[in-house]
Backbone as CSV, one residue per row, in Angstrom:
resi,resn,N_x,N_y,N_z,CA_x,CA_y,CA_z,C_x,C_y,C_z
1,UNK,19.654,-0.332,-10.130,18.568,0.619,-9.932,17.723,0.715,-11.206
2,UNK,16.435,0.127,-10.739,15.527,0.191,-12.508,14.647,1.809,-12.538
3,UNK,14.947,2.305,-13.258,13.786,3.508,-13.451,12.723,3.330,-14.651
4,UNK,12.879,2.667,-15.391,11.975,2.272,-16.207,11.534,1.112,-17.074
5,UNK,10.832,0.620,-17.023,10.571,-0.814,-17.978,9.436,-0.481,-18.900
6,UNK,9.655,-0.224,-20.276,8.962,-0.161,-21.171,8.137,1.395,-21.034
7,UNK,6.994,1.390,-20.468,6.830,2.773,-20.284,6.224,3.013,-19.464
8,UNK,6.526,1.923,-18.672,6.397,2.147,-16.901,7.493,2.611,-16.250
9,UNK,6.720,4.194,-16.035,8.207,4.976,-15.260,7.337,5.531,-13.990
10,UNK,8.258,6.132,-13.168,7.822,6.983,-11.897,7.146,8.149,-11.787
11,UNK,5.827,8.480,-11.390,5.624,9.837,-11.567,5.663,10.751,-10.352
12,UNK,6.761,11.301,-10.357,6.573,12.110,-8.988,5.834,13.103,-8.542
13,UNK,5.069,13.558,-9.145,3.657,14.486,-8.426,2.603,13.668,-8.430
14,UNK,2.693,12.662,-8.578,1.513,11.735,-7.473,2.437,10.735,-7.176
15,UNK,3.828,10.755,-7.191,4.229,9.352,-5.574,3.515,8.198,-6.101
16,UNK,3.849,7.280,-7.325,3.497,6.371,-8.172,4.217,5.980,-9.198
17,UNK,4.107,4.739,-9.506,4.954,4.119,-11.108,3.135,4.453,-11.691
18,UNK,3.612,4.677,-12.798,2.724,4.305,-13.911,2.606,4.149,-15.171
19,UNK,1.754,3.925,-16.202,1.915,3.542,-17.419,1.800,2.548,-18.328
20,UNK,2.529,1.887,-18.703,2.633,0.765,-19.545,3.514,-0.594,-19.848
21,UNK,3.458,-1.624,-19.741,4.312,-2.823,-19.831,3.915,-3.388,-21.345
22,UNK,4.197,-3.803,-22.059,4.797,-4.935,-22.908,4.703,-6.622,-22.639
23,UNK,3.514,-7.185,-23.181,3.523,-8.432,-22.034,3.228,-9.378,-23.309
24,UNK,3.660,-10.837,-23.032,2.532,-11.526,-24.043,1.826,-12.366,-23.985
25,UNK,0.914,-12.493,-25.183,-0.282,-12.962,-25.076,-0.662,-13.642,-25.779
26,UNK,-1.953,-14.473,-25.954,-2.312,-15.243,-26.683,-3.317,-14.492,-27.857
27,UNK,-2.656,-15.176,-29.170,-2.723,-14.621,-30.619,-4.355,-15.311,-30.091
28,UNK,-4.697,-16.536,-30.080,-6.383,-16.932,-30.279,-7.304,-15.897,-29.137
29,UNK,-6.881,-15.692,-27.806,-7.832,-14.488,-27.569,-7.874,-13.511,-27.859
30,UNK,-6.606,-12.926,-27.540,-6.273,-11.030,-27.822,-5.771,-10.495,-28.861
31,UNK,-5.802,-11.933,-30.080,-5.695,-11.263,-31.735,-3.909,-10.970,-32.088
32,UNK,-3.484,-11.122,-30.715,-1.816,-10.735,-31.397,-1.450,-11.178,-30.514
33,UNK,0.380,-11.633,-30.489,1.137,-12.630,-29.913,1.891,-11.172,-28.416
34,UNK,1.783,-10.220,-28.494,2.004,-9.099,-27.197,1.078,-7.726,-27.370
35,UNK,0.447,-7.702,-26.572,-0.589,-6.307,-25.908,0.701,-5.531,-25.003
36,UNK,-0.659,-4.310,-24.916,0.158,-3.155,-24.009,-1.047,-3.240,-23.456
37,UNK,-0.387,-3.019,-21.613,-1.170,-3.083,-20.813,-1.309,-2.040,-19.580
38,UNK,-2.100,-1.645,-19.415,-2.108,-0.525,-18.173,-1.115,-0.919,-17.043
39,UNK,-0.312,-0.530,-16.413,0.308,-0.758,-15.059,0.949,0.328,-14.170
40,UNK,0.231,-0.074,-12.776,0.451,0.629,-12.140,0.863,0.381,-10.201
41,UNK,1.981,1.499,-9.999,2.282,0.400,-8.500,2.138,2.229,-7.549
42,UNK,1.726,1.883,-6.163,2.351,2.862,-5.148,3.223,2.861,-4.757
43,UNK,4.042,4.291,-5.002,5.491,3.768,-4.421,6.285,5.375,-3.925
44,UNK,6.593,5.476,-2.964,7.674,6.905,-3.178,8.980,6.863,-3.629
45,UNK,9.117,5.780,-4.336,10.751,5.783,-4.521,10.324,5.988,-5.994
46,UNK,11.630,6.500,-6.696,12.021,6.892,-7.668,12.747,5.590,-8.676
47,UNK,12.214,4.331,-7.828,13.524,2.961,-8.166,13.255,2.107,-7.912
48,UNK,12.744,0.649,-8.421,12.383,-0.366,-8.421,12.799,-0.796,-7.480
49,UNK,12.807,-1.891,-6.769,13.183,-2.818,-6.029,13.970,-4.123,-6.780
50,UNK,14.844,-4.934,-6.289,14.795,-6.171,-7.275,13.682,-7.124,-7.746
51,UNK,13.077,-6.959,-6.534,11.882,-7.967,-6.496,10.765,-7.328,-7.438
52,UNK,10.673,-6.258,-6.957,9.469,-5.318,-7.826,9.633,-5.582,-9.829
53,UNK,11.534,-5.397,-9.650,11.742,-5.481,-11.047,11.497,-7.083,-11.707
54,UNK,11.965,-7.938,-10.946,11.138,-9.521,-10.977,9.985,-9.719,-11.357
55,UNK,9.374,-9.134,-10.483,7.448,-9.356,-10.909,7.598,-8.647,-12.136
56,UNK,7.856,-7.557,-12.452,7.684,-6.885,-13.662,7.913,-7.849,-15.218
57,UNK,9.037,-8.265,-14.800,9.509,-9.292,-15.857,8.838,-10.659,-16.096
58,UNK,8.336,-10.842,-14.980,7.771,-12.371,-14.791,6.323,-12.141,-15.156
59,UNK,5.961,-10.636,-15.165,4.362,-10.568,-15.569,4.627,-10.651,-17.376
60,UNK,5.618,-9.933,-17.745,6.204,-9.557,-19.111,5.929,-10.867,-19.766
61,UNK,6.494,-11.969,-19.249,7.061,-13.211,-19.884,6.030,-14.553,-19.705
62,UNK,5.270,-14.083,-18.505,4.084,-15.157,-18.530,2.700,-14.495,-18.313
63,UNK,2.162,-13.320,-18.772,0.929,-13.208,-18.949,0.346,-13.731,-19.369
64,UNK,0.260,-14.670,-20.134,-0.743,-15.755,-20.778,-1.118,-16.716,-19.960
65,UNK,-0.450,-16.993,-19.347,-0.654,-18.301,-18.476,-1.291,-17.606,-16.787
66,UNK,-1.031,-16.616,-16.633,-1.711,-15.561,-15.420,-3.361,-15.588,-15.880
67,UNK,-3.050,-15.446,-17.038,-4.259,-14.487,-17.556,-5.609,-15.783,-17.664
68,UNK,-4.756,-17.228,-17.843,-5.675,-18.478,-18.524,-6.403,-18.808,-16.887
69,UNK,-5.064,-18.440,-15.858,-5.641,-18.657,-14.390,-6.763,-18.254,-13.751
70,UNK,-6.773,-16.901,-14.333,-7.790,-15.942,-13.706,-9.450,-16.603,-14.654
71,UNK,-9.288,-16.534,-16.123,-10.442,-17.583,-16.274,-10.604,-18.805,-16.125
72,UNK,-9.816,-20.092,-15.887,-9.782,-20.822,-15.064,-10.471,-20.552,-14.092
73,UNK,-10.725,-19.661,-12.509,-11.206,-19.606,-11.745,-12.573,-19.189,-11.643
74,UNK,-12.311,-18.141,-12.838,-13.709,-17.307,-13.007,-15.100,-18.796,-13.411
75,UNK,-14.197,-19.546,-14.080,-15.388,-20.542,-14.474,-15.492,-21.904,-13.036
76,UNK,-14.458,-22.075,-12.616,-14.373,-22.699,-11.622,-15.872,-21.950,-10.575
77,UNK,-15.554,-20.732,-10.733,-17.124,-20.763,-9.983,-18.251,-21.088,-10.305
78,UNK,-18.606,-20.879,-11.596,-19.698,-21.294,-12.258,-20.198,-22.864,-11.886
79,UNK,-18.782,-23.356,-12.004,-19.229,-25.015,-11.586,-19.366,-25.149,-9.911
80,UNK,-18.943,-24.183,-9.448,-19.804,-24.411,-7.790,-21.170,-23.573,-7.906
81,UNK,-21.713,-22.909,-8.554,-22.985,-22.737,-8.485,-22.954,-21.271,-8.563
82,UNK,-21.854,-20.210,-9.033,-22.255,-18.999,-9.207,-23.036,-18.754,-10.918
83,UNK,-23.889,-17.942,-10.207,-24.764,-17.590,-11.739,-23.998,-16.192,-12.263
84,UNK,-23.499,-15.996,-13.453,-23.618,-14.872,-14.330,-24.584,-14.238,-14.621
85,UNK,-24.339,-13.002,-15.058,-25.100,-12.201,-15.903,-24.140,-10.949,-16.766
86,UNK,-24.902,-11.019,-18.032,-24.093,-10.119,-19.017,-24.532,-8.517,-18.531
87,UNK,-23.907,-7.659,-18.838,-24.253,-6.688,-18.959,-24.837,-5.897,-20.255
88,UNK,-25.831,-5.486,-20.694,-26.100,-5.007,-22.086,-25.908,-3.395,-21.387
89,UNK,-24.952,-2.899,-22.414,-25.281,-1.639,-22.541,-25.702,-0.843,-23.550
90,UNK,-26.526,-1.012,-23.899,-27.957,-0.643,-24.736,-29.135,-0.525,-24.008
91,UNK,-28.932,-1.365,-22.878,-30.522,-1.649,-22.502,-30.544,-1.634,-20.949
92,UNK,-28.961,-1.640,-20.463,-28.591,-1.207,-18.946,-28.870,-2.857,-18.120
93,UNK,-29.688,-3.829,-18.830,-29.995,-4.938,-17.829,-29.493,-6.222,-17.989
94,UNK,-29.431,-6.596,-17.308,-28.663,-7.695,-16.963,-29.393,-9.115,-17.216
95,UNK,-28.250,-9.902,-18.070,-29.117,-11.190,-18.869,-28.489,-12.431,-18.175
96,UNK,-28.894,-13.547,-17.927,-28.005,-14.659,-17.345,-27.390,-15.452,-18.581
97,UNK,-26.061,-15.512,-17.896,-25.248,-16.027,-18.998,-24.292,-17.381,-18.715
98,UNK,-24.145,-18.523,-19.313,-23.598,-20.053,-18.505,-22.643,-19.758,-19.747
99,UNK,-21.560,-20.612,-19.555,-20.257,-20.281,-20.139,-19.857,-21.684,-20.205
100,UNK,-19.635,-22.343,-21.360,-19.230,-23.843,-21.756,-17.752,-24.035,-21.790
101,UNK,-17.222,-22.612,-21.509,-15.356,-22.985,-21.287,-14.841,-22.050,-20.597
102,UNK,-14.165,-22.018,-19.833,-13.094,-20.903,-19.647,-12.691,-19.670,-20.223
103,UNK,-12.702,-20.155,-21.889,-12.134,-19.207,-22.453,-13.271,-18.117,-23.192
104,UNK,-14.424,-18.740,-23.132,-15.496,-18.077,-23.013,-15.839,-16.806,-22.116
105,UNK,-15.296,-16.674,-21.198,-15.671,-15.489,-20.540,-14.546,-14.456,-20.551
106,UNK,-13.536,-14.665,-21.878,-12.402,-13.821,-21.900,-13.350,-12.160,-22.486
107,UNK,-14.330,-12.720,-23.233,-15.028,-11.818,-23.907,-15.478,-10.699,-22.876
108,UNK,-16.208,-10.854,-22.047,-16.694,-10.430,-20.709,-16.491,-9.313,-19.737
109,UNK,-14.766,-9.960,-19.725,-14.205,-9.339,-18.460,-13.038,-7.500,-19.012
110,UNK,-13.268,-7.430,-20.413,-12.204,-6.343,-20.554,-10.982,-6.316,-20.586
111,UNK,-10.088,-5.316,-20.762,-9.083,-5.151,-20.697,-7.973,-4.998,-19.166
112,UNK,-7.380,-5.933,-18.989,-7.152,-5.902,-17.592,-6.009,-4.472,-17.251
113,UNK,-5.602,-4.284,-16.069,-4.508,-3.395,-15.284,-3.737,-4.374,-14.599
114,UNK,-2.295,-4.157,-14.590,-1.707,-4.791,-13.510,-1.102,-3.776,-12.840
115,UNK,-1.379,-4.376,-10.827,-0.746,-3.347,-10.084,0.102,-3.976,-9.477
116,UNK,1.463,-3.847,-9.294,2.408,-4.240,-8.292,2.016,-3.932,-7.310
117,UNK,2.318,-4.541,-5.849,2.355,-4.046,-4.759,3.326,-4.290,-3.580
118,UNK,3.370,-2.920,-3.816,5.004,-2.558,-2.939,5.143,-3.273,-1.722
119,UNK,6.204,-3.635,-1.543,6.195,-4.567,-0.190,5.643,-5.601,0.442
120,UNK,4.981,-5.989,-0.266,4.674,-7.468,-0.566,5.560,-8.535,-1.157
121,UNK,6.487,-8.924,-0.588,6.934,-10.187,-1.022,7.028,-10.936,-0.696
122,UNK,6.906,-12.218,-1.485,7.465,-13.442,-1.165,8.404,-14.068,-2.257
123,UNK,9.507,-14.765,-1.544,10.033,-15.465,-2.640,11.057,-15.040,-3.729
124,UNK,11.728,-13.882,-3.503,12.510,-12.411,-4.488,11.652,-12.044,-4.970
125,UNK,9.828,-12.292,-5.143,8.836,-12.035,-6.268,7.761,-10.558,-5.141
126,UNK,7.024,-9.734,-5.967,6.328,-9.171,-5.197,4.643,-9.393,-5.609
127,UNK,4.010,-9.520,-4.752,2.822,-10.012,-5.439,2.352,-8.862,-5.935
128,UNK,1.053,-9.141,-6.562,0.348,-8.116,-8.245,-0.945,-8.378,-8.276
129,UNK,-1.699,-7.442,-8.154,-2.738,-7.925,-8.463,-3.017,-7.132,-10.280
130,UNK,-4.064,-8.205,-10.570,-4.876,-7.839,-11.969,-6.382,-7.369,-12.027
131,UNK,-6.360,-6.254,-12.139,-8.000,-5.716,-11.921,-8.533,-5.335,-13.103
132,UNK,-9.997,-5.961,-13.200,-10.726,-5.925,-14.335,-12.027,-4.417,-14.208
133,UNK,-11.541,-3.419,-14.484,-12.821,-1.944,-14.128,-13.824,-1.663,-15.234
134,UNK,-13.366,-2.934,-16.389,-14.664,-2.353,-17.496,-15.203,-3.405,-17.601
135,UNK,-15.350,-4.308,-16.505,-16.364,-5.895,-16.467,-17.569,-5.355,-16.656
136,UNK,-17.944,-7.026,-17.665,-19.201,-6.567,-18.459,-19.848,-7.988,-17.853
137,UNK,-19.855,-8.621,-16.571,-20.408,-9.486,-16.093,-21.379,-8.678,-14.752
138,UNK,-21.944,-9.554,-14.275,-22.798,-8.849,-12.826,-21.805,-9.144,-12.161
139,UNK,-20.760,-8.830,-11.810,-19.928,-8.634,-10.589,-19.670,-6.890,-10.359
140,UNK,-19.696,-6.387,-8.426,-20.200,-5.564,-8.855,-18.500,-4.890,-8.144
141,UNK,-18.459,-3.924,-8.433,-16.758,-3.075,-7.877,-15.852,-3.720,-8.852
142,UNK,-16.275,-4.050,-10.010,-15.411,-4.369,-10.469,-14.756,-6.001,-10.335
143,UNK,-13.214,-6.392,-10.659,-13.022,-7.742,-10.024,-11.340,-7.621,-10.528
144,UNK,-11.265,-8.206,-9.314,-9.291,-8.664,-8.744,-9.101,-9.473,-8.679
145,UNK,-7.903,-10.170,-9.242,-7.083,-11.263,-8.735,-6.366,-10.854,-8.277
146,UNK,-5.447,-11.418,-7.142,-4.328,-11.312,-6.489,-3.334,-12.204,-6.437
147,UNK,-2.301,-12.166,-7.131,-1.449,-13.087,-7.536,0.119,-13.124,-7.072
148,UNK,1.359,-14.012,-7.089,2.468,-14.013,-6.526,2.975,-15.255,-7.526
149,UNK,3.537,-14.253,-8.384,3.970,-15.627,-9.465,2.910,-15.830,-9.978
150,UNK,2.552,-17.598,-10.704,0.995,-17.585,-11.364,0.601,-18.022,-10.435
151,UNK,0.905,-17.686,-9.078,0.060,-18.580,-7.976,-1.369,-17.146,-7.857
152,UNK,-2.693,-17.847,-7.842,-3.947,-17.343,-7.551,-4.424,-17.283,-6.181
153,UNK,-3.922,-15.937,-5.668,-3.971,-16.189,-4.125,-5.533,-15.871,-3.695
154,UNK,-5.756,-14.938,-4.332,-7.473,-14.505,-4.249,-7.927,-14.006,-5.926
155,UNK,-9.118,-14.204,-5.489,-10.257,-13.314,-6.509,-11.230,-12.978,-5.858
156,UNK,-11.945,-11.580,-6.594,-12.839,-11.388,-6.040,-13.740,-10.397,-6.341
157,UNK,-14.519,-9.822,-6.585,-15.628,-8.296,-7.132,-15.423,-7.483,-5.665
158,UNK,-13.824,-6.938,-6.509,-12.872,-5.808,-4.995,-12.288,-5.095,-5.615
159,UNK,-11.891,-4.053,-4.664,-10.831,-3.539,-5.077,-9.071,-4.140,-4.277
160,UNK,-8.325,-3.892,-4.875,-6.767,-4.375,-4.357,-6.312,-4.221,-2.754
161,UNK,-6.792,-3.550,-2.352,-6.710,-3.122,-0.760,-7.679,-3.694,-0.323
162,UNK,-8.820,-3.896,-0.219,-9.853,-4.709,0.172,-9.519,-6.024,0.502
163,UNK,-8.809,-6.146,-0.886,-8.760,-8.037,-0.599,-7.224,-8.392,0.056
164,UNK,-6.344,-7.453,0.165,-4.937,-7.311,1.150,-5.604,-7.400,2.516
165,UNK,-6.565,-6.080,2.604,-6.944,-6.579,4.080,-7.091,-7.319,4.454
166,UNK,-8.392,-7.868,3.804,-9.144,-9.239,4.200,-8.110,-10.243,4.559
167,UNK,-7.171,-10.472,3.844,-5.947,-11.666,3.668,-5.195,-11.179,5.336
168,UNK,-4.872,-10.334,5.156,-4.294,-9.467,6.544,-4.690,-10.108,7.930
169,UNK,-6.391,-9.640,8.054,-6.882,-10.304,8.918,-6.882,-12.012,9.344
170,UNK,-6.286,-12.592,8.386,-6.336,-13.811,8.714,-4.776,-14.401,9.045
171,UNK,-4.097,-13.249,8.422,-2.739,-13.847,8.200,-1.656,-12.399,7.915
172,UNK,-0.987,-11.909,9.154,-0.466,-10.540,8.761,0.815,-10.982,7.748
173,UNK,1.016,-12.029,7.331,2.625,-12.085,7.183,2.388,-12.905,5.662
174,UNK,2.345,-11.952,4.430,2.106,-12.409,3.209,2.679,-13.343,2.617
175,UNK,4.198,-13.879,3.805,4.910,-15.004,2.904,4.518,-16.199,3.268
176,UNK,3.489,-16.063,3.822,2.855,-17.460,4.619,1.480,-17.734,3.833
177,UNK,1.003,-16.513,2.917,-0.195,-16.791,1.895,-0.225,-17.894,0.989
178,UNK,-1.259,-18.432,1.100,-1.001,-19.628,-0.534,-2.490,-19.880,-1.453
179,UNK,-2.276,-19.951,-1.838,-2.793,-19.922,-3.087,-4.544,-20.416,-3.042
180,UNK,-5.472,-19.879,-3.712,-6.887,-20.539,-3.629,-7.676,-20.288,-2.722
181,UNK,-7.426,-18.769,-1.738,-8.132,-18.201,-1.007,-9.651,-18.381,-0.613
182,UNK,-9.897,-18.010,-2.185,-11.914,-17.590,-2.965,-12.134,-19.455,-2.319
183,UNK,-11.405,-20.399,-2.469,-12.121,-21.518,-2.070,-12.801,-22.036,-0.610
184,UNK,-11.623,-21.220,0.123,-12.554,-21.302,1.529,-13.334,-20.291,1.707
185,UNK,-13.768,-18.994,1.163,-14.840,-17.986,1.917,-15.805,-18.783,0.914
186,UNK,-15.865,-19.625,-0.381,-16.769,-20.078,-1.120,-17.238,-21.374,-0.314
187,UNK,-16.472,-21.710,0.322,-17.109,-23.269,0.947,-17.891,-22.738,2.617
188,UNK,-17.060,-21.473,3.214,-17.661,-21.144,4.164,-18.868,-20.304,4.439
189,UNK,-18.927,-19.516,3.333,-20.318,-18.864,2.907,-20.254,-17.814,4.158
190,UNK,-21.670,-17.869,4.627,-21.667,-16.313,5.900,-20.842,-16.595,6.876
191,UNK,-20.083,-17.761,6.973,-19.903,-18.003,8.592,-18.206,-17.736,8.460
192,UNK,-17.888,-16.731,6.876,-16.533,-16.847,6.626,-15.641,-15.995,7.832
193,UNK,-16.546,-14.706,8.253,-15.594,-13.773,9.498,-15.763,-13.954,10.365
194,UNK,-16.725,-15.153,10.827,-16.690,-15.703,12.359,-15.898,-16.704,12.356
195,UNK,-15.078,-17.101,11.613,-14.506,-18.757,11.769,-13.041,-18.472,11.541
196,UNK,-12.094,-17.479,12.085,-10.957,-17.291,11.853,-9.769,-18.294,12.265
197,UNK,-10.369,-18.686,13.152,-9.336,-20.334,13.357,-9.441,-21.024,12.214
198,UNK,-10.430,-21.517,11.938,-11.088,-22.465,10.925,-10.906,-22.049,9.367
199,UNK,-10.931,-20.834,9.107,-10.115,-20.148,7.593,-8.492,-20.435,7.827
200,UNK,-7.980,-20.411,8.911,-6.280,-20.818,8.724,-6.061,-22.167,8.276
201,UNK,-7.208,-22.470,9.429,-6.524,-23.797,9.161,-7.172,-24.839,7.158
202,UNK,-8.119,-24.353,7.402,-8.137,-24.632,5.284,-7.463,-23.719,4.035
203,UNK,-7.110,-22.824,4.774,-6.026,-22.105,3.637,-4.642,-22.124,3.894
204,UNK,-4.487,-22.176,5.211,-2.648,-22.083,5.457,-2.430,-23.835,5.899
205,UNK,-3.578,-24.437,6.357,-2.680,-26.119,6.917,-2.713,-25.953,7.874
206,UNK,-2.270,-27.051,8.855,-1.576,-27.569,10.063,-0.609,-27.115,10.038
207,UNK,0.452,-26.787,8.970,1.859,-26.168,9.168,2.210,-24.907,9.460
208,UNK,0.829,-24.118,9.412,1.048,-22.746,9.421,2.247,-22.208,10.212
């Protein structure tokens, strides 16, 4: 029975873990070899799960490599044709901005949150998303990854329930999710919620 990891504990007058993890990181972006990081899960129990306590550890021990994923992708769009823009806040407006690496847009995106989410598993693991709320890019609600292990199941300018749904609708049964979501609503463009046969079959396979 876990009640606490680092200074992520339970708060029972709001029916939630919250607080803080211990994770590490890379000394060339984030200046030191482990950050403290916001985290937070819904939960009414008073007590981890095994799995819950898994992800916890597995975020602990490979945030760096989560973290290289999420810009990895972020630039992966750029090279299909999404345009940036910075945010100035001085001047409130928005500048276009092209990004020559990956690690270039670490600057950008803020300080992330990680949220467990309860009952979601696959694998003894529970998936997590990472939400970015002080993005300083034109993406607008903010922006999520949704992850299971370092697998990148979605991204997106969402919030964490938003993009569960969405996944939902295509597929109620999360252990059947895989990885690289953002690539088919990016290749399908408007015709992404009329084509629900056609999203299974480029994100889940023939094997579904």
């Amino acid at each position: 029975m876990i009640e606490a990891i680092d200074k992520f504990t339970y708060q029972e007058r709001y029916q939630c873990w919250d607080g803080s993890i211990i994770v590490t990181s890379t000394n060339a972006l984030f200046g030191e070899h482990e950050i403290e990081l916001p985290a937070y899960m819904e939960s009414t129990s008073t007590t981890m799960t095994e799995e819950e306590y898994q992800t916890v550890c597995y975020i602990k021990n490979n945030f760096t490599s989560i973290y290289y994923a999420i810009l990895q992708t972020l630039f992966a769009w750029q090279e299909k044709g999404f345009c940036f823009e910075r945010y100035d806040r001085e001047t409130h407006a928005f500048h276009p901005i092209e990004f020559t690496c990956a690690e270039d847009i670490h600057s950008y995106i803020g300080m992330p949150t990680v949220e467990i989410i309860s009952g979601y598993v696959k694998e003894g693991y529970a998936f997590f998303a990472v939400y970015f709320s002080d993005c300083l890019l034109s993406i607008e609600h903010g922006l999520t990854a949704l992850f299971q292990k370092n697998k990148c199941i979605d991204i997106d300018a969402s919030d964490t329930r938003s993009l569960i749904e969405t996944l939902e609708h295509f597929e109620e049964d999360c252990a059947k999710w895989k990885r690289d979501f953002w690539k088919v609503k990016d290749e399908l463009g408007t015709r992404f919620f009329d084509e629900r046969d056609l999203v299974r079959e480029k994100w889940l396979g023939s094997g579904r």
